[in-house]
N, C-alpha and C positions, 0 to 999 in steps of 0.2 A: 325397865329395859326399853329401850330406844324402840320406835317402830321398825318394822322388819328385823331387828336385830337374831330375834327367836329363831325366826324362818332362815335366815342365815348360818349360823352356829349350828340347827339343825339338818341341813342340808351338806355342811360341811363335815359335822361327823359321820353323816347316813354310808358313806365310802367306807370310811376306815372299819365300820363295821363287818362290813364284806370281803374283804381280802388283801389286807395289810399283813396280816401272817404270811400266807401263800407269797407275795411278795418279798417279805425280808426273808424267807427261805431261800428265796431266788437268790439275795446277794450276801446271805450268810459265806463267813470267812473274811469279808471285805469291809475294812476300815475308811468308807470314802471322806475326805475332809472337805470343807467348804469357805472360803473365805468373804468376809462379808461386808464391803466398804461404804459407807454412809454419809453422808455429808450433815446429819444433824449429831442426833444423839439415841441412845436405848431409851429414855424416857421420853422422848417426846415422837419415837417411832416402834413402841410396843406395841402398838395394834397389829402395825406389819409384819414384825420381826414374829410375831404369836402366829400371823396366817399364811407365813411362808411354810413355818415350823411343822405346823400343822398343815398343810399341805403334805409336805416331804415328808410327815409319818404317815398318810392315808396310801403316798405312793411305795410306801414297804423302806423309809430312809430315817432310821430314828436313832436320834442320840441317845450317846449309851451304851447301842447298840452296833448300830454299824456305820455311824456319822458320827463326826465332830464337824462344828462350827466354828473358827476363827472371828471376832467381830472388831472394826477397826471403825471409830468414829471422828470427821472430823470437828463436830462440835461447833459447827457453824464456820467455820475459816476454810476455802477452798484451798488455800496455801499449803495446808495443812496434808491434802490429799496425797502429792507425788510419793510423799516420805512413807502417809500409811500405804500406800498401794506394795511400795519395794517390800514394807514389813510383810504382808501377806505371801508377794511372792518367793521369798525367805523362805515361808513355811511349807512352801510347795503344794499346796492346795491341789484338788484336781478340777476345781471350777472356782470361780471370783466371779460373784454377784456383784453389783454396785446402782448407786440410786444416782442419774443424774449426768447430762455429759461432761462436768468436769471431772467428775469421778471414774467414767471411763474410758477418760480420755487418759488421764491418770494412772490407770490400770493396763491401757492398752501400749505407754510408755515402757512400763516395767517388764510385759513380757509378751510375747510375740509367738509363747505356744500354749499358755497356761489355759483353758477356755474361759470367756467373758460374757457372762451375760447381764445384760443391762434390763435394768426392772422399770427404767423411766428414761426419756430422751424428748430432749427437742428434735429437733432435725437431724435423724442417724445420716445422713451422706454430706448436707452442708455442713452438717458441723464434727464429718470428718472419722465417725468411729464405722464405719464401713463401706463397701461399695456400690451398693444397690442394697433394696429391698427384699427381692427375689432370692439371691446369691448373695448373699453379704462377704463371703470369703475371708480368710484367715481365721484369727481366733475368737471371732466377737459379732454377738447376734445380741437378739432383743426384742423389748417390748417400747413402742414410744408413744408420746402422748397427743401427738401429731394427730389432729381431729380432721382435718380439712381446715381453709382458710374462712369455714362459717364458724368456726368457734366460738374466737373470739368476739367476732358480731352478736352472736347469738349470747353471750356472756353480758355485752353492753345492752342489750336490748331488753333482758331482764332485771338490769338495775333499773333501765327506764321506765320498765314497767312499773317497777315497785317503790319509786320515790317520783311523787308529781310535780312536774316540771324542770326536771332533773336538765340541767344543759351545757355543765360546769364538772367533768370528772378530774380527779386528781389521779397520776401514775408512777407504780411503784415499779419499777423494773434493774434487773441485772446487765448493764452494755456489755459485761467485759464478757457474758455467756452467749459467744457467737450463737448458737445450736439457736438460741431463743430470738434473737434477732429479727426472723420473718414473724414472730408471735406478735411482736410492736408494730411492726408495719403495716399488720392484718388488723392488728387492731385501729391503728390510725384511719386506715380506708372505711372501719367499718363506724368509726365515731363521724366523720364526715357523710358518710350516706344517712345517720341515724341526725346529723343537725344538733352532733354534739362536739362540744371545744375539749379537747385534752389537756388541759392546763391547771395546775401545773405536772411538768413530771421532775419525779425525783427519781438518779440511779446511786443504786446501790450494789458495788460488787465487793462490799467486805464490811463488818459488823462495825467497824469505827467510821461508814457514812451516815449511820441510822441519824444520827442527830442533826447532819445538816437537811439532809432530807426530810425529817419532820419540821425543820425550819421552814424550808421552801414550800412545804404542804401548805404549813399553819399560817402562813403569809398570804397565801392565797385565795382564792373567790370560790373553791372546790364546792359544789353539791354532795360529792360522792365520791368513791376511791374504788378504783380496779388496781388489781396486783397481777402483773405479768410472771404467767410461770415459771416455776426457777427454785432448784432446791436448796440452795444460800438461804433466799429469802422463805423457804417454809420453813429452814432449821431457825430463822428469826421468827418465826410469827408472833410470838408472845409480846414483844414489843409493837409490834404492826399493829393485832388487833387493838393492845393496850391504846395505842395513839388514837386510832377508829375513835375509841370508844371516849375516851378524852376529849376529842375532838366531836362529838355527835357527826361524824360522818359514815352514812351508810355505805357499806362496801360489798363487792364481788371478789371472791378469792379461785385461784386455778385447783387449789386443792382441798378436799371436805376437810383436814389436820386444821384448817382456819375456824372452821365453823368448831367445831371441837373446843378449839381454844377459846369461844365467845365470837370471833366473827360473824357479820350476821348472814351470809350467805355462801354457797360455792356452786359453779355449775363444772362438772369435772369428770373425766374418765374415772372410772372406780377404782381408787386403788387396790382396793383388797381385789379387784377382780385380775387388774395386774400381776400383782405377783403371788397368785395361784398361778397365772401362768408360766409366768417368770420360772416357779418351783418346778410346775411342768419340763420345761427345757434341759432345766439341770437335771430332772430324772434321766431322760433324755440320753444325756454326751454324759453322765456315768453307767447308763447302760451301751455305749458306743456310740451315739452319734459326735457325727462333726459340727461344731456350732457355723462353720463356712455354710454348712449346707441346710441351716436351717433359718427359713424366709425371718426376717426385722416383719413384727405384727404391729398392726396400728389396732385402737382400742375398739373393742366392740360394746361397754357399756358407758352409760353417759348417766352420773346423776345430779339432782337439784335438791341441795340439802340447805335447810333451814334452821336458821336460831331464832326462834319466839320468844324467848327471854330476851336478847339484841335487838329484836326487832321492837317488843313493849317500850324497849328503856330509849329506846329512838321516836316513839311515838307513830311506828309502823302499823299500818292498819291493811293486810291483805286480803282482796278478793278473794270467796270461796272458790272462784274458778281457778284461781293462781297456788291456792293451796294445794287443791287436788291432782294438779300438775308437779308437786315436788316429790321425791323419791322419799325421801325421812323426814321430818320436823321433830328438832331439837329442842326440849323445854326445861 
């Protein structure tokens, strides 16, 4: 078992033992349903789909019982998304979760009273799925991954730390995912202050770039690889870290699903702690609230997860003081 894993999983059933009954007593009678739109897949996002799930039974909401779940994936093609979003709203859901601003952008197309809440986002106002933070108004609220613009700095500054004389990154990024757009830019200002060249970059906004984009990578002078956040490219990750690894280039990913996959690093909002919240809000607007009236949260943990395995086969050697600073280390 992974470290912390224990203390986690423990912590997360220590609730449902306490008053998950008294709860589904509260909304006995009621069939609430949930629709659930994803831009990867069930298999390569079971972690999450397990700790929403679980979540939503500690808060008294359990399938079977008095939930059913809808799940619609796009399997990596955002194209994909407009068509599953209308299927959900077909079903009539009484909330529609989604991973991702194409995804809720998507969802926020097809209905205009269904509630939405978004379990991940670049920029909810620049990129369109609400008003404000505070007030987000109409039918769509959330969680985003919006760190502040040291993120990504702080993202680049740990690869520099961890590969010597790192001065050459390669980039991976989505142009066509406006939301994400300020992620690049922040990251460009902060590869400049840090007296590092971004070059090359590769964008990818649909599964049939991967190849020219590993072209342009593999042609180039790269030290290292950063991956700009973007849930297109985490539903790709298999192929990204395969390349990494192909390529001995050590890389930073925006989500731990990278490191998981072999990746050898991520510095990232937690998602599992996302969407416990996420679940939180759906309890939420099925017990009556309005999602209008419930503040857009930006993340409150941040972790630094490690592959020691990716790291040996790279010939990575870290500081004990670098190690004691990561949240998990994978082996």
């Amino acid at each position: 078992m992974r470290r912390r894993e224990f203390i986690t999983l423990a912590a997360a059933a220590a609730p449902a033992l306490l008053w998950p009954a008294g709860a589904r007593a509260q909304l006995a009678g009621k069939l609430h349903r949930i629709g659930y739109l994803g831009s990867s897949s069930l298999s390569l996002e079971r972690l999450l789909v397990d700790a929403f799930r679980q979540k939503l039974r500690e808060l008294g909401h359990v399938e079977g019982e008095n939930l059913a779940i809808e799940y619609r994936w796009a399997e990596g093609h955002d194209d994909r998304l407009p068509a599953l979003a209308l299927e959900l709203v077909r079903l009539q859901p009484d909330v529609i979760v989604t991973m991702g601003t194409p995804g809720t952008l998507a969802a926020k197309a097809a209905t205009s009273t269904i509630p939405i809440v978004f379990a991940s986002s670049g920029n909810p106002v620049t990129g369109g799925l609400v008003a404000n933070y505070a007030r987000p108004g109409g039918n769509v609220t959330g969680f985003t991954i919006v760190g502040g613009p040291e993120l990504e700095g702080k993202r680049l500054q740990i690869l520099q730390e961890s590969v010597p004389g790192l001065s050459h990154i390669a980039v991976f990024w989505n142009s066509a995912n406006f939301a994400v757009r300020e992620f690049y830019q922040q990251t460009k200002a902060a590869a400049a202050a840090l007296g590092i060249a971004l070059e090359p970059v590769a964008e990818v906004s649909r599964a049939e770039d991967l190849n020219d984009a590993f072209s342009t990578i593999a042609g180039g002078q790269a030290h290292g690889m950063m991956v700009i956040a973007d849930r297109l490219l985490l539903a790709l990750r298999m192929p990204i870290v395969n390349f990494a690894a192909r390529n001995r280039l050590p890389a930073i990913y925006p989500y731990r699903g990278y490191v998981e996959a072999g990746g050898l690093m991520s510095y990232a909002p937690s998602d599992i702690e996302q969407i416990h919240r996420t679940a939180g809000y759906v309890d939420k607007i099925l017990r009556g609230a309005k999602p209008g009236d419930l503040p857009v949260q930006q993340p409150v943990k941040f972790d630094l997860v490690v592959n020691l395995t990716t790291a040996k086969a790279l010939g990575l050697k870290f500081p004990e003081a670098f190690l004691l600073r990561t949240d998990e280390l994978i082996e």
